[in-house]
PDB file with SEQRES, HELIX, SHEET and CRYST1 records, atoms N, CA, C and O in Angstrom:
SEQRES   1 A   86  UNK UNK UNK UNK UNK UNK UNK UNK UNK UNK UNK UNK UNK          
SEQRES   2 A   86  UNK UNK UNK UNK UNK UNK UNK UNK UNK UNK UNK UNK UNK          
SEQRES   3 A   86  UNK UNK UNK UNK UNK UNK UNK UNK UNK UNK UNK UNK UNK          
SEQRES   4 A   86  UNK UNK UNK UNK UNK UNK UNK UNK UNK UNK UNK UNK UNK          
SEQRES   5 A   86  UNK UNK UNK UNK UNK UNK UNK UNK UNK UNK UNK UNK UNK          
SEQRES   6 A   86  UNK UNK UNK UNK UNK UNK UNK UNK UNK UNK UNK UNK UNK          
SEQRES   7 A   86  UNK UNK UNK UNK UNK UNK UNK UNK                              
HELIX    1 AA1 UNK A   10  UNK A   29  1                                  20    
HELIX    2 AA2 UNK A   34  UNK A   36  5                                   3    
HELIX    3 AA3 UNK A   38  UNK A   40  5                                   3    
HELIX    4 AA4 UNK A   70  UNK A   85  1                                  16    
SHEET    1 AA1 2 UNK A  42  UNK A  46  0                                        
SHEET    2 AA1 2 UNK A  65  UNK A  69 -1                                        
SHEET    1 AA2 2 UNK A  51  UNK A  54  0                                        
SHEET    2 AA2 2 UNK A  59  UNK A  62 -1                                        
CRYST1    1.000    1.000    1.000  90.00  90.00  90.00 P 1           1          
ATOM      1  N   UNK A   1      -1.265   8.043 -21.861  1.00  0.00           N  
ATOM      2  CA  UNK A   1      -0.613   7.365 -20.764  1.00  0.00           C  
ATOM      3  C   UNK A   1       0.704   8.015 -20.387  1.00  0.00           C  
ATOM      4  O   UNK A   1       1.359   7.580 -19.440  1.00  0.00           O  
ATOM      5  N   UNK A   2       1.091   9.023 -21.095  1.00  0.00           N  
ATOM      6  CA  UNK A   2       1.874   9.311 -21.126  1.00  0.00           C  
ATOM      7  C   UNK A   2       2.146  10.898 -20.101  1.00  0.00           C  
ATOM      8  O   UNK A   2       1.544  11.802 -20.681  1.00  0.00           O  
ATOM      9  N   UNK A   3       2.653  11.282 -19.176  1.00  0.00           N  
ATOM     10  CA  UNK A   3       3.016  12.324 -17.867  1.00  0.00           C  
ATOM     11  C   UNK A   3       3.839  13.530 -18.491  1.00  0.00           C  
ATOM     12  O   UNK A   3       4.376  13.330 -19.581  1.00  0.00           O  
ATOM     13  N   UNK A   4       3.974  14.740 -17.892  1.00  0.00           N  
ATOM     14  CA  UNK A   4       4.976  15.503 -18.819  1.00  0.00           C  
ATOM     15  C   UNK A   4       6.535  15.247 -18.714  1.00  0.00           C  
ATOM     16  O   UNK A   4       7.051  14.672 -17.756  1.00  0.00           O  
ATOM     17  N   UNK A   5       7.149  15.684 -19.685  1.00  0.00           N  
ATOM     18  CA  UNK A   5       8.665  14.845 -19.856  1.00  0.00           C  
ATOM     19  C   UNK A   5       8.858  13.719 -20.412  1.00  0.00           C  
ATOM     20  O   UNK A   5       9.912  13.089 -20.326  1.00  0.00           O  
ATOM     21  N   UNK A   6       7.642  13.285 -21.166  1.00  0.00           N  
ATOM     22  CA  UNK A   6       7.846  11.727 -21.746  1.00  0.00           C  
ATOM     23  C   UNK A   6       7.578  10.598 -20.247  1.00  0.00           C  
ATOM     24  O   UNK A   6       7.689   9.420 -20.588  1.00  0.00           O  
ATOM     25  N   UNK A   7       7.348  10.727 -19.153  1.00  0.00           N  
ATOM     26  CA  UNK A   7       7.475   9.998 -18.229  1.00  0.00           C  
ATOM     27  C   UNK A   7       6.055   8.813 -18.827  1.00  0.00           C  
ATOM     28  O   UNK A   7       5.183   8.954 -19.684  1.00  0.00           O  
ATOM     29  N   UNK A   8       6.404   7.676 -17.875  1.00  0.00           N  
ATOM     30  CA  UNK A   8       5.191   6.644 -18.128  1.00  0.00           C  
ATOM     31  C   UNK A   8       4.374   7.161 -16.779  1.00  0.00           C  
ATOM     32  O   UNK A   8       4.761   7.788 -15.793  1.00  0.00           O  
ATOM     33  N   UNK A   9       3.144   6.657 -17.140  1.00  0.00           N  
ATOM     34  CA  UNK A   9       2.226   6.874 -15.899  1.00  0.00           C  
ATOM     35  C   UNK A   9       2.237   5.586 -14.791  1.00  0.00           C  
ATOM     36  O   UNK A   9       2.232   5.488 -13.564  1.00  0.00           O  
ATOM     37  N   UNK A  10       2.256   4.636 -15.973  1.00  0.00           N  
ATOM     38  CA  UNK A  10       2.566   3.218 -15.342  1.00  0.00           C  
ATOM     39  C   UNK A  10       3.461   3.358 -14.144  1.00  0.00           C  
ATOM     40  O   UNK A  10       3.146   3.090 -12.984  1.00  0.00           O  
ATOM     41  N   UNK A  11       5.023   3.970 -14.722  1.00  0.00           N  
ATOM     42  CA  UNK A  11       6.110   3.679 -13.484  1.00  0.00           C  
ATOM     43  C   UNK A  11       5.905   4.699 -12.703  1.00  0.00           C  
ATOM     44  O   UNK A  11       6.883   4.740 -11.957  1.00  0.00           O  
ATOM     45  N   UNK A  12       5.099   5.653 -12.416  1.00  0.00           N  
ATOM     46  CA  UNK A  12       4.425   6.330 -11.401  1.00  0.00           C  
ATOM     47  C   UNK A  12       3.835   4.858 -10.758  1.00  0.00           C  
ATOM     48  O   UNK A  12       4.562   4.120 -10.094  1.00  0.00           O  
ATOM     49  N   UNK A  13       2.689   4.609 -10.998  1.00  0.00           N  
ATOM     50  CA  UNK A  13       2.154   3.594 -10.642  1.00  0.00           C  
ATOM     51  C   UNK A  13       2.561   2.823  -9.873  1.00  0.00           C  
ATOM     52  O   UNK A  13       2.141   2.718  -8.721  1.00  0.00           O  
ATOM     53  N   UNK A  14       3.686   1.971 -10.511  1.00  0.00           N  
ATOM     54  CA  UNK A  14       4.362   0.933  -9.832  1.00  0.00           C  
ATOM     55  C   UNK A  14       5.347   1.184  -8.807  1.00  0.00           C  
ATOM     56  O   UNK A  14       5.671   0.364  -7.949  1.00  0.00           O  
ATOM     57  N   UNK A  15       5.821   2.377  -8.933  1.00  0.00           N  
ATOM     58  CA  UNK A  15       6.538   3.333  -7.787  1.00  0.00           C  
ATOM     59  C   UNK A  15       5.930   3.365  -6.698  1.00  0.00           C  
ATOM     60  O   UNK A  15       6.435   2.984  -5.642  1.00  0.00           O  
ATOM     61  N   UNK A  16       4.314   4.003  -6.860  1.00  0.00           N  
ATOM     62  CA  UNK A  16       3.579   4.043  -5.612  1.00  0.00           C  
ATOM     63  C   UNK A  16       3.278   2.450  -4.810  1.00  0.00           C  
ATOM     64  O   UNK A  16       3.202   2.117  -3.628  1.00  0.00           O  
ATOM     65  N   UNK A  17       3.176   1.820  -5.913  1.00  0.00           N  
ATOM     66  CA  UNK A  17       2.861   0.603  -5.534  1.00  0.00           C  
ATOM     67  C   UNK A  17       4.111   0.184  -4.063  1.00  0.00           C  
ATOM     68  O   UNK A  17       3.960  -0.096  -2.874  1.00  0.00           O  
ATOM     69  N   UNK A  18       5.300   0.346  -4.982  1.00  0.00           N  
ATOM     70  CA  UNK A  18       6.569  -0.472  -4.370  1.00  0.00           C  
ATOM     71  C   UNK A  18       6.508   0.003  -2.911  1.00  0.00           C  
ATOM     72  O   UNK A  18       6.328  -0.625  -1.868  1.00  0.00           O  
ATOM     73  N   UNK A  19       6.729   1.413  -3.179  1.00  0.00           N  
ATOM     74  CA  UNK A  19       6.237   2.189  -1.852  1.00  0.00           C  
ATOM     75  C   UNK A  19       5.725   2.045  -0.931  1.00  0.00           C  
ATOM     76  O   UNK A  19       6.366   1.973   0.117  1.00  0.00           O  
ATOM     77  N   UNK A  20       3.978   1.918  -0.967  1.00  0.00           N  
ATOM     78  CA  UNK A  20       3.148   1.344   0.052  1.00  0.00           C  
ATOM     79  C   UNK A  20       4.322   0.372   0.321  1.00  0.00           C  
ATOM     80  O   UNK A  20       4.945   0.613   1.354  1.00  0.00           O  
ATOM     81  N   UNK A  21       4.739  -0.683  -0.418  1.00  0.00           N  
ATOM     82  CA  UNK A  21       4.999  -2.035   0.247  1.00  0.00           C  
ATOM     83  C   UNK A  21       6.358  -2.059   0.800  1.00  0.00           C  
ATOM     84  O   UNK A  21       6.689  -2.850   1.683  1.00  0.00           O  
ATOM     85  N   UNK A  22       7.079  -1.265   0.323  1.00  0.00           N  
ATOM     86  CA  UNK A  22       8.336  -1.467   1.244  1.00  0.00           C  
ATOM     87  C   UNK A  22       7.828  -0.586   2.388  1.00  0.00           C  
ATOM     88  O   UNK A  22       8.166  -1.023   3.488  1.00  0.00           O  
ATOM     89  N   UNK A  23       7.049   0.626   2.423  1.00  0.00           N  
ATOM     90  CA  UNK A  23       6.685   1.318   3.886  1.00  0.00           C  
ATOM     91  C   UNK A  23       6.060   0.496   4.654  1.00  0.00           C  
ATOM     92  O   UNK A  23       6.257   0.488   5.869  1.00  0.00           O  
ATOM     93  N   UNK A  24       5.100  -0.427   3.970  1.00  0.00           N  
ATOM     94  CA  UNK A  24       4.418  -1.689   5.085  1.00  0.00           C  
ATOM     95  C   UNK A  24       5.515  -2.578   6.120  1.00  0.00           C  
ATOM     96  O   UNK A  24       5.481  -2.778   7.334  1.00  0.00           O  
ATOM     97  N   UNK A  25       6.315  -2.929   5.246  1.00  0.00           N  
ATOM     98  CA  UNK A  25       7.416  -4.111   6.017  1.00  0.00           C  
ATOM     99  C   UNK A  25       8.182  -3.300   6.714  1.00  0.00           C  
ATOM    100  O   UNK A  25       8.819  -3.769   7.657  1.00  0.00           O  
ATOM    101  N   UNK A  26       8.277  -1.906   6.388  1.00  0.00           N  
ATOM    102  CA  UNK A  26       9.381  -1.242   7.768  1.00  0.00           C  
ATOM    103  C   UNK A  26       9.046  -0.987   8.651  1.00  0.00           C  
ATOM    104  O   UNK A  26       9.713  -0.862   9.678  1.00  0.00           O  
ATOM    105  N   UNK A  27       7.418  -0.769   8.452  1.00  0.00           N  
ATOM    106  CA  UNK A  27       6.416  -0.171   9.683  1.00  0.00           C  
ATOM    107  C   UNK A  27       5.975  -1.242  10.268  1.00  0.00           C  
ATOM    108  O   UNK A  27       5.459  -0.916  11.337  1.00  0.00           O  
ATOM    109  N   UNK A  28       5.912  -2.654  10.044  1.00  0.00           N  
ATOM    110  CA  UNK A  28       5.817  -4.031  10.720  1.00  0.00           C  
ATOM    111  C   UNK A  28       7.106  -4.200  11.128  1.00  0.00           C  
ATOM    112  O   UNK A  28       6.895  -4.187  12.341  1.00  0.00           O  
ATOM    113  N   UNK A  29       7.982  -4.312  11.050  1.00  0.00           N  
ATOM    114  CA  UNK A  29       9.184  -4.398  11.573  1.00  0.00           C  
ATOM    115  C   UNK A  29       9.640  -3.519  12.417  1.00  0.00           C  
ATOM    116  O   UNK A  29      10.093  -3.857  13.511  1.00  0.00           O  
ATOM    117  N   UNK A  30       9.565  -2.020  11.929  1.00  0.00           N  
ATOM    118  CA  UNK A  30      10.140  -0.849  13.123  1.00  0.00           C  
ATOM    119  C   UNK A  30       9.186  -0.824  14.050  1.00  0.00           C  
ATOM    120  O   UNK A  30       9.315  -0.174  15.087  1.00  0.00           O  
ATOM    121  N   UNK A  31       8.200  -1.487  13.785  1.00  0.00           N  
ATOM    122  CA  UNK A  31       6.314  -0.605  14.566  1.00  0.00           C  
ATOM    123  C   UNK A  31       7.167  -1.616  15.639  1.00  0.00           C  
ATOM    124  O   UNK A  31       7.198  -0.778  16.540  1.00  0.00           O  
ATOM    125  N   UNK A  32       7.899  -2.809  16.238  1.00  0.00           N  
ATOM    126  CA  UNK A  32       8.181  -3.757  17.403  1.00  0.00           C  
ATOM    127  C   UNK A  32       9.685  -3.011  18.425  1.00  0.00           C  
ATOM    128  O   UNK A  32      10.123  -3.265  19.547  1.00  0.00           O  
ATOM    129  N   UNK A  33      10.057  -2.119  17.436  1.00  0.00           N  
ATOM    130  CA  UNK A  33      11.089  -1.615  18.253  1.00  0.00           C  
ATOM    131  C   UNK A  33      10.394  -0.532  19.308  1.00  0.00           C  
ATOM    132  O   UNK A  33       9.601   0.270  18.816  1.00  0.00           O  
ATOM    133  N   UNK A  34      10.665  -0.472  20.791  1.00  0.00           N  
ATOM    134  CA  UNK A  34      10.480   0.672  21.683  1.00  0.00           C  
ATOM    135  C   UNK A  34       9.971   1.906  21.164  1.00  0.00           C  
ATOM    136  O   UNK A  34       8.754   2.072  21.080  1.00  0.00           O  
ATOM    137  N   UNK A  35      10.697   2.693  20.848  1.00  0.00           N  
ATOM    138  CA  UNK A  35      10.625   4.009  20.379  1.00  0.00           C  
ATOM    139  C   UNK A  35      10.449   4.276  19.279  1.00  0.00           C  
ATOM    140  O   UNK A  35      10.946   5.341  18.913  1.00  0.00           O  
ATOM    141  N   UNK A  36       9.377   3.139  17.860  1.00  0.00           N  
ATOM    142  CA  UNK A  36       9.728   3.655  16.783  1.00  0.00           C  
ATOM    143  C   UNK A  36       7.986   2.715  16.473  1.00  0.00           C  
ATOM    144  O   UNK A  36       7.579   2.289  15.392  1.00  0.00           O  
ATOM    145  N   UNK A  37       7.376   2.652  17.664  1.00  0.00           N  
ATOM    146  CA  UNK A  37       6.456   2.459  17.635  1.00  0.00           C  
ATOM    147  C   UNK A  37       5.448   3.402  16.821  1.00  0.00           C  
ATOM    148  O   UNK A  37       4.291   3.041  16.609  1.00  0.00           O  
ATOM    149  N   UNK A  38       5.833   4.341  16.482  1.00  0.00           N  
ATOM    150  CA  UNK A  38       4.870   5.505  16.032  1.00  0.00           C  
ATOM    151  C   UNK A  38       4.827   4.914  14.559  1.00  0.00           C  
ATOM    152  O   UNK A  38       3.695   4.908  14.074  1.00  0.00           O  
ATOM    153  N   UNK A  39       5.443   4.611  14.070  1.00  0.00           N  
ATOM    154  CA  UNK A  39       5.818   4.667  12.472  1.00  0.00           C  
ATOM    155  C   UNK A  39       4.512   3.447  12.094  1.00  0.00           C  
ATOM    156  O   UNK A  39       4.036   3.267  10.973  1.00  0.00           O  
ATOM    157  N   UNK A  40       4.082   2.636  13.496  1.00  0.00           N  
ATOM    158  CA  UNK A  40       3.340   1.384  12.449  1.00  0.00           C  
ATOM    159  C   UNK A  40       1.581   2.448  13.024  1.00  0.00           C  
ATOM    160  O   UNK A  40       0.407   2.080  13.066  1.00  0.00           O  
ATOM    161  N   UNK A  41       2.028   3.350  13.248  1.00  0.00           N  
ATOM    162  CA  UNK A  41       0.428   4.110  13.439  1.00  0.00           C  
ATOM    163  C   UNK A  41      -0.810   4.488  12.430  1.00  0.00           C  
ATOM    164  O   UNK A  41      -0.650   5.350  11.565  1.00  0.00           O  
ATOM    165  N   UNK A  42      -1.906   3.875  12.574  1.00  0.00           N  
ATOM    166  CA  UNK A  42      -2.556   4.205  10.979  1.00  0.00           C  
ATOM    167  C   UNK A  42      -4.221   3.732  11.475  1.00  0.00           C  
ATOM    168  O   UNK A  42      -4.749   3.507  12.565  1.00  0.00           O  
ATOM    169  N   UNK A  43      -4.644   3.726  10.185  1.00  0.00           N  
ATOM    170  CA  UNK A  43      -6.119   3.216  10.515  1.00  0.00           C  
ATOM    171  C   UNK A  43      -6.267   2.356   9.445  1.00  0.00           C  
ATOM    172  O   UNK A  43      -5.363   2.293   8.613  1.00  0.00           O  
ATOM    173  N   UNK A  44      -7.226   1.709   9.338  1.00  0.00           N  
ATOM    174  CA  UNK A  44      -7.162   0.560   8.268  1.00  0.00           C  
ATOM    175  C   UNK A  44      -9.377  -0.133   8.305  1.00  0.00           C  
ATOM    176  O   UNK A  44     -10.214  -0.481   9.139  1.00  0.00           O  
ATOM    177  N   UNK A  45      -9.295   0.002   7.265  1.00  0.00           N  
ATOM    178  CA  UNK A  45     -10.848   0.011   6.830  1.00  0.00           C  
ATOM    179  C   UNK A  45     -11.309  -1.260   5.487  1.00  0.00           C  
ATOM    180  O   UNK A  45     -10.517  -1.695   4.651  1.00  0.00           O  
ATOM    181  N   UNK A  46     -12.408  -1.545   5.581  1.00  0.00           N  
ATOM    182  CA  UNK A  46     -12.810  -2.595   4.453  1.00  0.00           C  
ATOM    183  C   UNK A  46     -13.739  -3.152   4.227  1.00  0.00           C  
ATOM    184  O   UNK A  46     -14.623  -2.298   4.160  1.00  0.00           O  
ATOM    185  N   UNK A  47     -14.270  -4.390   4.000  1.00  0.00           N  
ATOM    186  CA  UNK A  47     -15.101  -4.953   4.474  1.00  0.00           C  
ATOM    187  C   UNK A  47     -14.974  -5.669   5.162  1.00  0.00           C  
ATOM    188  O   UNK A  47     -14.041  -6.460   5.024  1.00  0.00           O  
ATOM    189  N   UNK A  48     -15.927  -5.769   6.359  1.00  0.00           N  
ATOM    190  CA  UNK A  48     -16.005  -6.664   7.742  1.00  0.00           C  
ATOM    191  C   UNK A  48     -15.878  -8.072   7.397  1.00  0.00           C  
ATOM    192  O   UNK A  48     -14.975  -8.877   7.624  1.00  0.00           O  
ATOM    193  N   UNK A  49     -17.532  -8.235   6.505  1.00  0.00           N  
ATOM    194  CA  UNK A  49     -17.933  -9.798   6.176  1.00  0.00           C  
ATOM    195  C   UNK A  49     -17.448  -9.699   5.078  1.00  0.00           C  
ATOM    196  O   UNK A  49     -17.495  -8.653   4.431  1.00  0.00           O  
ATOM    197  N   UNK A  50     -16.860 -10.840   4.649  1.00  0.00           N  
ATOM    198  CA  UNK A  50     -16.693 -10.979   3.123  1.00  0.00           C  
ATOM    199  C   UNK A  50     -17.785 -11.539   2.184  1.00  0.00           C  
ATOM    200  O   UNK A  50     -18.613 -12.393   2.501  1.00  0.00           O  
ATOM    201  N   UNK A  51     -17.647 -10.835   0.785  1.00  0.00           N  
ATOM    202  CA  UNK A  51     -19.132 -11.376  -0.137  1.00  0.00           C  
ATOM    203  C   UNK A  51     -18.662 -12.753  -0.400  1.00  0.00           C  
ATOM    204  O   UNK A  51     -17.563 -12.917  -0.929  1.00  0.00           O  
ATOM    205  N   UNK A  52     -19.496 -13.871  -0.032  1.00  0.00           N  
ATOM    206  CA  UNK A  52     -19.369 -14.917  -0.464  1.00  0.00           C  
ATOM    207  C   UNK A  52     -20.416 -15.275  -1.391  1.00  0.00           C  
ATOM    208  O   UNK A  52     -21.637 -15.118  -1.353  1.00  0.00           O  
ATOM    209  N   UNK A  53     -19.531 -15.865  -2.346  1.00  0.00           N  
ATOM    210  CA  UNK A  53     -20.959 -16.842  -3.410  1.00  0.00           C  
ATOM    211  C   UNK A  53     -20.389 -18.256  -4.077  1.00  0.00           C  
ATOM    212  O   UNK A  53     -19.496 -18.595  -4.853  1.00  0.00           O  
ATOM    213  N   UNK A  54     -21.588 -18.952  -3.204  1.00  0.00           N  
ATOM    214  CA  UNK A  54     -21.163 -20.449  -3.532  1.00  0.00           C  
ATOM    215  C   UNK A  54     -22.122 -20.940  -4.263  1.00  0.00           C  
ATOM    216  O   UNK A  54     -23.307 -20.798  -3.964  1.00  0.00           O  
ATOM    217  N   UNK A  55     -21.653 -21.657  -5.442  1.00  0.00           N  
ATOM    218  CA  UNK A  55     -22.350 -22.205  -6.544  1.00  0.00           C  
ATOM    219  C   UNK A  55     -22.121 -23.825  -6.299  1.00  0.00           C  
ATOM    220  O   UNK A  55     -22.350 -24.521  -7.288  1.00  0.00           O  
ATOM    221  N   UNK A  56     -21.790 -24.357  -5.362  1.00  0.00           N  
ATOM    222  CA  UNK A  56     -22.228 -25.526  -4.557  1.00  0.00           C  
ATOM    223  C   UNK A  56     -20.526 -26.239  -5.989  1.00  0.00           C  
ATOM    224  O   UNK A  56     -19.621 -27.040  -5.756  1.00  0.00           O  
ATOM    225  N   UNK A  57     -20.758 -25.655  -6.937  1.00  0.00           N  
ATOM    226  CA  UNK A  57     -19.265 -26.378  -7.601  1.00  0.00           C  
ATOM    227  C   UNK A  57     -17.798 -24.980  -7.394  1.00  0.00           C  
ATOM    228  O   UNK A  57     -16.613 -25.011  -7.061  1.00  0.00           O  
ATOM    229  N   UNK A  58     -18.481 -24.242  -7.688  1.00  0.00           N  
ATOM    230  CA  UNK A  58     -17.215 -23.012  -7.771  1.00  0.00           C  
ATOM    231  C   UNK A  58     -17.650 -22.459  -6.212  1.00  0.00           C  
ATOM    232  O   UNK A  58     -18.798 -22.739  -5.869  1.00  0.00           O  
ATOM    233  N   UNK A  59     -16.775 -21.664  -5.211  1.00  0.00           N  
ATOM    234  CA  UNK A  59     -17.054 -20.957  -4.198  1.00  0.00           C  
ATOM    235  C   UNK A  59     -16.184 -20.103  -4.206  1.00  0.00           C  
ATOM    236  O   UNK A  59     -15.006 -20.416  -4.036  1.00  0.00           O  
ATOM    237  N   UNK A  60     -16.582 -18.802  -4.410  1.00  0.00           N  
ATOM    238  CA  UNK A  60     -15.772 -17.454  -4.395  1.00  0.00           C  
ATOM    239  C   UNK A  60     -16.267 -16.655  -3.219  1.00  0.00           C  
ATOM    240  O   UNK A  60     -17.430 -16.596  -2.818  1.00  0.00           O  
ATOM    241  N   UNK A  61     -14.960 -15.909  -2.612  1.00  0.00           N  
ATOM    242  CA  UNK A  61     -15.221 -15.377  -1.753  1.00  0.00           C  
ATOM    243  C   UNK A  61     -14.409 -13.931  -1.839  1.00  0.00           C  
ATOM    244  O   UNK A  61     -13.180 -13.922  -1.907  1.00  0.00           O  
ATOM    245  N   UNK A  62     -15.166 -12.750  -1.831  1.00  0.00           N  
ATOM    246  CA  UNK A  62     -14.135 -10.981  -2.019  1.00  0.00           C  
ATOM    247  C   UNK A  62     -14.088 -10.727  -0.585  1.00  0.00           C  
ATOM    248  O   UNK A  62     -14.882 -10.996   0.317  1.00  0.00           O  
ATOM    249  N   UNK A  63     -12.951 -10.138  -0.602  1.00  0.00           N  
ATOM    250  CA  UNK A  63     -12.767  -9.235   0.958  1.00  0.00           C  
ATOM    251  C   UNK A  63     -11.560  -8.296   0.449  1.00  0.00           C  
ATOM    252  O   UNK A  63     -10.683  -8.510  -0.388  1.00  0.00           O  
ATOM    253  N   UNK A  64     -11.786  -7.380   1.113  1.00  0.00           N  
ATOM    254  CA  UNK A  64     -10.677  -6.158   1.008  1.00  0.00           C  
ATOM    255  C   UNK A  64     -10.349  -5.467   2.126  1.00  0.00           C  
ATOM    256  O   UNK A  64     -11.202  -5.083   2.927  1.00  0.00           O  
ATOM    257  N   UNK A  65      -9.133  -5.266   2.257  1.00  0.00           N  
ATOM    258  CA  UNK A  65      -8.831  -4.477   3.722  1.00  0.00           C  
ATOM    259  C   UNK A  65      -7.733  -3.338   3.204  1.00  0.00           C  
ATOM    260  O   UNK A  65      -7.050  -3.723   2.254  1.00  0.00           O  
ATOM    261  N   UNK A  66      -7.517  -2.261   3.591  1.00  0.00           N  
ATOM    262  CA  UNK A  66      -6.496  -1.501   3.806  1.00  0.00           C  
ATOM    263  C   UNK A  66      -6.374  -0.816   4.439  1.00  0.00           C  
ATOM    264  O   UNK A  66      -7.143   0.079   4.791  1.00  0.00           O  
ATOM    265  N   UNK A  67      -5.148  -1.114   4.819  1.00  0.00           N  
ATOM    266  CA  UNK A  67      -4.582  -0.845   6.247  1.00  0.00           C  
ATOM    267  C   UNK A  67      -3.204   0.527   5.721  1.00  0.00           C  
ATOM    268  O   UNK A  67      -2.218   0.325   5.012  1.00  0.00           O  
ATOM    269  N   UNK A  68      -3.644   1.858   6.386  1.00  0.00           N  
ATOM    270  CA  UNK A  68      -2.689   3.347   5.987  1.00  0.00           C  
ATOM    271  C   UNK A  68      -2.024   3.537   7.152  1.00  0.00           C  
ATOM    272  O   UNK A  68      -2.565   3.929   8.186  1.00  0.00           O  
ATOM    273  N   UNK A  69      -0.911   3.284   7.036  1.00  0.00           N  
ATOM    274  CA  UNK A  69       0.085   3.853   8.454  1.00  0.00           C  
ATOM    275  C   UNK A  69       1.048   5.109   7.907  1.00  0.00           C  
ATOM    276  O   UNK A  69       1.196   5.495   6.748  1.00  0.00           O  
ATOM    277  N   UNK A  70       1.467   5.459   8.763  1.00  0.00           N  
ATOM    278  CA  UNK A  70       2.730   6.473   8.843  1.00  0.00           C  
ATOM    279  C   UNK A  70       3.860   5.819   7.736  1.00  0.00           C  
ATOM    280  O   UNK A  70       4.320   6.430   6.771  1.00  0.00           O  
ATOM    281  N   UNK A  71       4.112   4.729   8.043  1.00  0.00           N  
ATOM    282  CA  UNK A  71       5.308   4.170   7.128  1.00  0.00           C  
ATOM    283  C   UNK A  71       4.889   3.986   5.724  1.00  0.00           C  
ATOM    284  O   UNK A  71       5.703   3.789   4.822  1.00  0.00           O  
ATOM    285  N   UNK A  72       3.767   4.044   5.567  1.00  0.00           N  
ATOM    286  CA  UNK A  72       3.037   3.362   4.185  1.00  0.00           C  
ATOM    287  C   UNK A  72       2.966   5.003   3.394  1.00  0.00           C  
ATOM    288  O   UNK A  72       2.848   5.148   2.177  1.00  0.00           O  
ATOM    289  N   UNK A  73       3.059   6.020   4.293  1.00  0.00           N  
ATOM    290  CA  UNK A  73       2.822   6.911   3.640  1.00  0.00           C  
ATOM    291  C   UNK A  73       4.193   7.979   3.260  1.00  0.00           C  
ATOM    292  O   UNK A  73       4.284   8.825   2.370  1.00  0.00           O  
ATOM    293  N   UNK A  74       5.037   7.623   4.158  1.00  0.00           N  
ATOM    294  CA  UNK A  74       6.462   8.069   4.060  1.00  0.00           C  
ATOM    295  C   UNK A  74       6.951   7.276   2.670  1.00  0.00           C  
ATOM    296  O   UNK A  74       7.522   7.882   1.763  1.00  0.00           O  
ATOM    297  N   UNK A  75       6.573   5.446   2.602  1.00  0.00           N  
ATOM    298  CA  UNK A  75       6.964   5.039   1.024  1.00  0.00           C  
ATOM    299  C   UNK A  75       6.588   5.562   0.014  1.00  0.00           C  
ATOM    300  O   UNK A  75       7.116   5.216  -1.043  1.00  0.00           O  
ATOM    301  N   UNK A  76       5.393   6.720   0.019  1.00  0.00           N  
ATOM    302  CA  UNK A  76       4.754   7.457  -0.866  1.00  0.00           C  
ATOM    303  C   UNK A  76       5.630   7.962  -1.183  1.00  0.00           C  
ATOM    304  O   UNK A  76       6.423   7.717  -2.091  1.00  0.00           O  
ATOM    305  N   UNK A  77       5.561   9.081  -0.130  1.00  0.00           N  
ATOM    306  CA  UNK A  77       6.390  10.015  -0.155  1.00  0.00           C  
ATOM    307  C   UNK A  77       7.580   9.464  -1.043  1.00  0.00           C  
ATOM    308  O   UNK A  77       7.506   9.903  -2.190  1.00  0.00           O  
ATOM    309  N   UNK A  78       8.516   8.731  -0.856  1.00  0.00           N  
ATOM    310  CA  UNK A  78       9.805   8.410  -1.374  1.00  0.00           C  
ATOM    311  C   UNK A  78      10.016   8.159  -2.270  1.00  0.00           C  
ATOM    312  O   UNK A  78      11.079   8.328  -2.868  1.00  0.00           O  
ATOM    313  N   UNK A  79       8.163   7.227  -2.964  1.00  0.00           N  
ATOM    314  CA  UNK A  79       8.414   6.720  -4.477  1.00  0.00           C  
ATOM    315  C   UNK A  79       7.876   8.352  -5.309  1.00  0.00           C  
ATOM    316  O   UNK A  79       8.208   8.668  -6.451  1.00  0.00           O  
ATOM    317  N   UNK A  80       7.156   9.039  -4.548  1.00  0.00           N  
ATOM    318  CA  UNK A  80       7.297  10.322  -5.652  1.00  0.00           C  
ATOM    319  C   UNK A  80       8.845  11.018  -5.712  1.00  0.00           C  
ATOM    320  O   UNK A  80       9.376  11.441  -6.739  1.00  0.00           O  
ATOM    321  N   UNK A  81       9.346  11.026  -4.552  1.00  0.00           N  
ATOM    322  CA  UNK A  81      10.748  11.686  -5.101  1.00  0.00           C  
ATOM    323  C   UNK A  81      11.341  11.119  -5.781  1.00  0.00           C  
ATOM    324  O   UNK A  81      11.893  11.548  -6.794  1.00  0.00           O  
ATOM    325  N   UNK A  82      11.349  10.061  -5.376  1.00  0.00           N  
ATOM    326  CA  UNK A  82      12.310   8.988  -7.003  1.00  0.00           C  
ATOM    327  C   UNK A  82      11.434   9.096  -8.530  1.00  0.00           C  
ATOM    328  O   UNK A  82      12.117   9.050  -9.553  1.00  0.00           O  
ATOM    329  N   UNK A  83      10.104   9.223  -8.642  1.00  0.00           N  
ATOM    330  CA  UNK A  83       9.523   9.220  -9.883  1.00  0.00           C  
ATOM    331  C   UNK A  83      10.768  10.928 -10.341  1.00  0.00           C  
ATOM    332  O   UNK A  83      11.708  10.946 -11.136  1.00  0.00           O  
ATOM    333  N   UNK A  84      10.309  11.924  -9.599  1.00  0.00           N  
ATOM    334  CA  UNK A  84      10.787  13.198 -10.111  1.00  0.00           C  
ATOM    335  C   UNK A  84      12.173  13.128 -10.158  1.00  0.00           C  
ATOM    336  O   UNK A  84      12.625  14.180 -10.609  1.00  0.00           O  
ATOM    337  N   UNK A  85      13.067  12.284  -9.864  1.00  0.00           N  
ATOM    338  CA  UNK A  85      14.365  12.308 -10.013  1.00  0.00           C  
ATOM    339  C   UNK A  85      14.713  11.295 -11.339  1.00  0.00           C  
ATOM    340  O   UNK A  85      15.764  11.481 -11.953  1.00  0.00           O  
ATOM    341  N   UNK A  86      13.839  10.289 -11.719  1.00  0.00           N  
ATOM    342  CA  UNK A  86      14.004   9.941 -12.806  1.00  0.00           C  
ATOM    343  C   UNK A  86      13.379  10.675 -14.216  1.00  0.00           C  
ATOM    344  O   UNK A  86      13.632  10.201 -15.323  1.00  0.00           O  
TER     345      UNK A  86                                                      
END                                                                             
């Protein structure tokens, strides 16, 4: 589990994680300003219908979507430079 330099793989991980998500909320937020419309640009894929299964007592239902913009990928970007700077 362990990266070269002693690094965790985990806080890679959770880096990328943070990433996507702070690039999501800037790119929902900047994507409404005029000129900064570009940043919420992306494509986003999943499943349409969701699998449902109802056991008439339990009812579960999966769906997955993800949605890749410009901003989501610039947080990449940012959480790898911070992994290599730590």
């Amino acid at each position: 589990m362990y990266g070269g330099k002693g690094k965790n793989s985990w806080s890679l991980f959770l880096l990328l994680l943070g990433g996507i998500v702070i690039g999501g909320f800037i790119g929902h937020y900047l994507g409404k300003v005029p000129y900064m419309q570009w940043i919420n640009y992306g494509q986003e894929f999943g499943l349409q219908n969701p699998i449902i299964l109802d056991l008439s007592v339990i009812y579960i239902q999966f769906s997955i979507k993800i949605e890749i913009t410009i901003a989501s990928i610039l947080g990449i970007i940012a959480a790898i430079l911070i992994y290599k700077r730590i």
